[in-house]
C-alpha positions as CSV (number, residue, x, y, z in Angstrom):
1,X,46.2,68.2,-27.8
2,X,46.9,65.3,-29.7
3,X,47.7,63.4,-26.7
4,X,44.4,64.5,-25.3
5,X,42.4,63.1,-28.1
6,X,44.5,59.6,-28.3
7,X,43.8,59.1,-24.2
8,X,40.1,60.1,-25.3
9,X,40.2,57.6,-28.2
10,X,41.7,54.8,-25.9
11,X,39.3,55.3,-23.2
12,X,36.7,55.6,-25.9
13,X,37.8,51.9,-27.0
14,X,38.0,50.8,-23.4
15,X,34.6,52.0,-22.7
16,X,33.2,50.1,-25.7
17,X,34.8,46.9,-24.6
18,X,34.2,47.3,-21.2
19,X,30.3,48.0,-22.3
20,X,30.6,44.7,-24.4
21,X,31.8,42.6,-22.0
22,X,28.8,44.1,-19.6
23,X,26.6,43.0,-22.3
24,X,28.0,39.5,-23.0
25,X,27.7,38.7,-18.7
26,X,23.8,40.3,-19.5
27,X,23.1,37.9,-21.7
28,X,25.3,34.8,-19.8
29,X,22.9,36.1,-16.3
30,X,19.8,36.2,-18.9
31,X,20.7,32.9,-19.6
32,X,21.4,30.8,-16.2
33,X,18.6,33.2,-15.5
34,X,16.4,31.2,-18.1
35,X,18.0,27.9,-16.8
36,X,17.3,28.4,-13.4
37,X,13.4,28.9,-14.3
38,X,14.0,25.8,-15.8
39,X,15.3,23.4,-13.5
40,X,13.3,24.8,-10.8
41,X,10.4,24.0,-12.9
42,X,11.8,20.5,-13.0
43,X,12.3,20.1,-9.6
44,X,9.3,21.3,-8.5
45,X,7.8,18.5,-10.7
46,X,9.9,16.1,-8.9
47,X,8.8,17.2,-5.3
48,X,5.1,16.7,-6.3
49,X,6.3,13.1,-7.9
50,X,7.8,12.8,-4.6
51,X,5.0,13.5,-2.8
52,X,2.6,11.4,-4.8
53,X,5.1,8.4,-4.6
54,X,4.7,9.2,-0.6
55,X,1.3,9.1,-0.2
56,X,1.3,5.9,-2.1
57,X,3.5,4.0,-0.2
58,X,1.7,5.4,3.0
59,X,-1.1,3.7,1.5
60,X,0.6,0.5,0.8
61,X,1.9,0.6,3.8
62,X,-1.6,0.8,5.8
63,X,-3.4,-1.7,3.4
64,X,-0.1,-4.3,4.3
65,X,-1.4,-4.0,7.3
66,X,-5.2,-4.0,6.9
67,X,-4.1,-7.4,4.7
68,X,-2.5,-8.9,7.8
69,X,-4.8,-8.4,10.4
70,X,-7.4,-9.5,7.4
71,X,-5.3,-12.4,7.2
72,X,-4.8,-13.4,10.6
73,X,-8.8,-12.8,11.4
74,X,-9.7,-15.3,8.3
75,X,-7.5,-17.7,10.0
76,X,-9.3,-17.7,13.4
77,X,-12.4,-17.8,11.1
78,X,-11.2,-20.9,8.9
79,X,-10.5,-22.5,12.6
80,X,-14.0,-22.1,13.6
81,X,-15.5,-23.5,10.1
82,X,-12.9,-26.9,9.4
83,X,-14.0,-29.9,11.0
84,X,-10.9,-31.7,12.8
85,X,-10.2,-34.8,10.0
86,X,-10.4,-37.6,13.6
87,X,-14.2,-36.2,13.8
88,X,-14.5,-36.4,9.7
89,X,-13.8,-39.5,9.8
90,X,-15.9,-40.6,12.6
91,X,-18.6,-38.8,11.3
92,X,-18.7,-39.9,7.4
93,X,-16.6,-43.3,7.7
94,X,-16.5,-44.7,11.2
95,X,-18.4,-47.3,12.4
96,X,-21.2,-47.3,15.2
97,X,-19.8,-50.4,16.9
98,X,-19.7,-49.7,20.9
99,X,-16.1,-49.6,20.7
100,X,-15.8,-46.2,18.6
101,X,-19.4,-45.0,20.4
102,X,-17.3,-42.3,22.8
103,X,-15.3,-41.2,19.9
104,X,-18.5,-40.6,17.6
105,X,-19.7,-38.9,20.4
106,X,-17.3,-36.4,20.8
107,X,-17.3,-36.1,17.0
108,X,-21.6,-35.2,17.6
109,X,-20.6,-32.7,20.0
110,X,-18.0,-30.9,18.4
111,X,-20.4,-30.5,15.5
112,X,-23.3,-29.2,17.5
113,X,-20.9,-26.8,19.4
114,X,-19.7,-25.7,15.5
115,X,-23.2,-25.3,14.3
116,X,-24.4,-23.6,17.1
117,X,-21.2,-21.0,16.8
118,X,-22.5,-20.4,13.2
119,X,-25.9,-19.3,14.4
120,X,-27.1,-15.4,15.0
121,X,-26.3,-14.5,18.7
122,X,-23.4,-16.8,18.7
123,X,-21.7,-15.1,15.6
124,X,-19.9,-11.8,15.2
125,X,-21.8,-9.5,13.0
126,X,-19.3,-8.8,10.8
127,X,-18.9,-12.8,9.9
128,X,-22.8,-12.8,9.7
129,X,-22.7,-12.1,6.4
130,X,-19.8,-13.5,4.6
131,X,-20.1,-15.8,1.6
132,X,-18.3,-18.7,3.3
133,X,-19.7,-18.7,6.9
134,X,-23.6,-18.7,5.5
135,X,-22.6,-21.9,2.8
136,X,-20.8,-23.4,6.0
137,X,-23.3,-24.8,7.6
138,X,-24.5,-26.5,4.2
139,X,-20.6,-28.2,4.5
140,X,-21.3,-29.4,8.3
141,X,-24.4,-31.2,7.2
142,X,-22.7,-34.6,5.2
């Protein structure tokens, strides 16, 4: 009977270990449990910093190229508004005489032909009313 009681008391002790080693990998799955929660929580944030960083440069993106097109449209603008220097300098510094009377000329038409672009029905709306093409004209007039 003795030996009966020892093989109870030894599988008594092995049960209590085996119990406390069930109750350390508990706690260790409590705990990845509780670090799982938390890097989940993390990368959820990243996702959404993800997404926002996205949307952003989708937006820079689109406004790159709303600046070019901007870009290339002020230049056929600017085109219309500068007056070629040659007829500048007809116009403001050149001399009447007969000789330079074809080049003054042309000079007279190309400024007509800009003026009259400037005007309502010969304008695109959308230049209508900016700043620069209304205070034009002022500029054409020396």
């Amino acid at each position: 009977m003795s030996i009966i009681i020892s093989t109870i008391y030894i599988l008594f002790a092995l049960t209590v270990r085996v119990l406390q080693g069930l109750e350390s990998a508990s706690n260790c799955v409590e705990d990845m449990d509780e670090w799982l929660g938390i890097f989940n929580l993390k990368l959820r944030h990243m996702r959404e910093d993800i997404e926002s960083i996205e949307v952003r440069n989708n937006k820079l993106e689109m406004q790159s190229v709303n600046n070019k097109s901007l870009i290339e449209e002020l230049d056929k603008l600017l085109e219309r508004l500068c007056i070629p220097s040659e007829y500048a300098t007809s116009l403001t510094g050149g001399s009447f005489d007969e000789a330079r009377m074809l080049q003054n000329i042309e000079a007279c038409e190309w400024l007509t032909k800009a003026l009259r672009s400037l005007e309502g029905p010969n304008l695109d709306r959308g230049y209508a009313n900016m700043r620069a093409v209304c205070r034009q004209p002022d500029f054409l007039y020396f």
